[in-house]
C-alpha positions in Angstrom: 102.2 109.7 113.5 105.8 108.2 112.7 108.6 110.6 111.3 108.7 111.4 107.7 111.4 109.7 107.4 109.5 106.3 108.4 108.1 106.8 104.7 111.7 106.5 102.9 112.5 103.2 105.1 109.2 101.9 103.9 109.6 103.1 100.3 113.4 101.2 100.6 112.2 97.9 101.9 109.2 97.9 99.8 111.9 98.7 96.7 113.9 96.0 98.0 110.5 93.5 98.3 110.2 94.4 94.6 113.4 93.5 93.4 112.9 89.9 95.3 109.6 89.6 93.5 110.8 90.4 90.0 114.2 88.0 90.2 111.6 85.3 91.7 109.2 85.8 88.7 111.6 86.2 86.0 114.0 83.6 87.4 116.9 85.4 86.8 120.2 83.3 88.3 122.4 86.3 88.0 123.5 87.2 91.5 121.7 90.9 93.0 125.4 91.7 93.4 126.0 91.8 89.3 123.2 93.9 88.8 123.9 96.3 91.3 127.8 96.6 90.7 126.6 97.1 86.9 124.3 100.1 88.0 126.9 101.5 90.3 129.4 101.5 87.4 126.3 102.8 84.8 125.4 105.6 87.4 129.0 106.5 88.3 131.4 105.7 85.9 134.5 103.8 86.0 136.1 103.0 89.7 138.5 101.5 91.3 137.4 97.9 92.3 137.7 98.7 96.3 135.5 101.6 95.7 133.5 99.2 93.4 133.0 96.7 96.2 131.9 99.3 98.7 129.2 100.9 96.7 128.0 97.5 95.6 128.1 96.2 99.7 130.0 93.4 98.4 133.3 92.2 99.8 136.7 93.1 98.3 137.5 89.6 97.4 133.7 88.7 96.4 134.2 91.8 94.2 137.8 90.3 92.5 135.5 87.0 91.6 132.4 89.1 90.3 134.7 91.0 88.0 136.8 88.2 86.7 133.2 86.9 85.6 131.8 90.0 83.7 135.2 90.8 82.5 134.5 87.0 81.1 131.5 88.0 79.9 132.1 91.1 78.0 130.2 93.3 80.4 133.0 95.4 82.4 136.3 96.3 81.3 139.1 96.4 83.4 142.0 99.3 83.0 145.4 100.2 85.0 144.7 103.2 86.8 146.9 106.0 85.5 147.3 107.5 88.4 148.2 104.4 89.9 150.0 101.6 87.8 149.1 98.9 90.9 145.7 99.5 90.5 142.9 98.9 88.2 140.0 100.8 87.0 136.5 98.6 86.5 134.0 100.3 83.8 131.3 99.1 82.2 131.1 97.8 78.7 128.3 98.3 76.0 127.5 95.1 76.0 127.0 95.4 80.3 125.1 98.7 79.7 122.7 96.1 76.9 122.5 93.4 79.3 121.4 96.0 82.1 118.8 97.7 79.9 117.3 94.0 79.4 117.2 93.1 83.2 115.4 96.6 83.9 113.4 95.7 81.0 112.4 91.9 82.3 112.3 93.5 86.8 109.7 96.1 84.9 107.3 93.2 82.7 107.4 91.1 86.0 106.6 93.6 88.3 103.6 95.4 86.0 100.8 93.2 87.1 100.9 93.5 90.2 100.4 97.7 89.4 97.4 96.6 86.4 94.7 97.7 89.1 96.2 101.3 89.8 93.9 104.5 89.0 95.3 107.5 86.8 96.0 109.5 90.1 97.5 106.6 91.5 100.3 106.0 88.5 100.3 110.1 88.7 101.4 109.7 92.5 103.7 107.1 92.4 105.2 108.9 89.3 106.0 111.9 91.6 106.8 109.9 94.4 110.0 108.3 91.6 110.5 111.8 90.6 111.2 113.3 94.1 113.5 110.2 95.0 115.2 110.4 91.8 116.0 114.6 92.0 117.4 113.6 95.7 119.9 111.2 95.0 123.9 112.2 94.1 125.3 110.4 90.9 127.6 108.4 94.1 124.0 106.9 94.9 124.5 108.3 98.3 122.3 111.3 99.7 123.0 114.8 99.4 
């Protein structure tokens, strides 16, 4: 029998293998990168853009261009740092935390069918299962 943790690798790359399906089917063209630097910022609240980069596993200067575009677009905002005039403080906007709600909205219509066939005590188990991973998980996004 593997490790227990073998199940968490499997849950992440099958979470990842969902996330692939749902852009495919709802054709979304937004780059994975603007939706997970909008949930970092959602989850975590404003950051630096360094900071922003790392938690998003996007480089610095991929960051800088990312920004500049949903700065564009109304999504993030973009501060000084008080504590730090060089610096500059990325936060998300209403009008990113709208356009975030929609994409979850749009990844959870594609990805129902594919769940249509699932029992009661199957929903109740994979309910639980979100639950469990949910409780486990620091507002960083990084384990406890």
């Amino acid at each position: 029998m593997p490790p227990r943790s073998q199940d968490i690798a499997e849950i992440v790359t099958a979470a990842h293998t969902l996330t692939r399906l749902a852009a495919l089917e709802t054709k979304n063209s937004a780059p994975a990168t603007q939706w997970r630097a909008l949930s970092v910022l959602d989850s975590n609240g404003p950051m630096r853009l360094g900071e922003l980069a790392r938690q998003s596993r996007a480089t610095q200067p991929g960051m800088t261009r990312l920004v500049g575009q949903l700065a564009d677009a109304g999504l993030v905002s973009r501060e000084h740092d008080p504590s730090d005039s060089r610096a500059t403080v990325i936060g998300i906007t209403d009008g990113g935390r709208e356009s975030l709600a929609a994409w979850r909205i749009e990844l959870r219509d594609a990805l129902a069918p594919l769940f249509a066939d699932l029992s009661d005590e199957e929903w109740a188990v994979l309910s639980r299962a979100a639950g469990i991973l949910k409780s486990h998980i620091t507002p960083t996004g990084a384990a406890r």
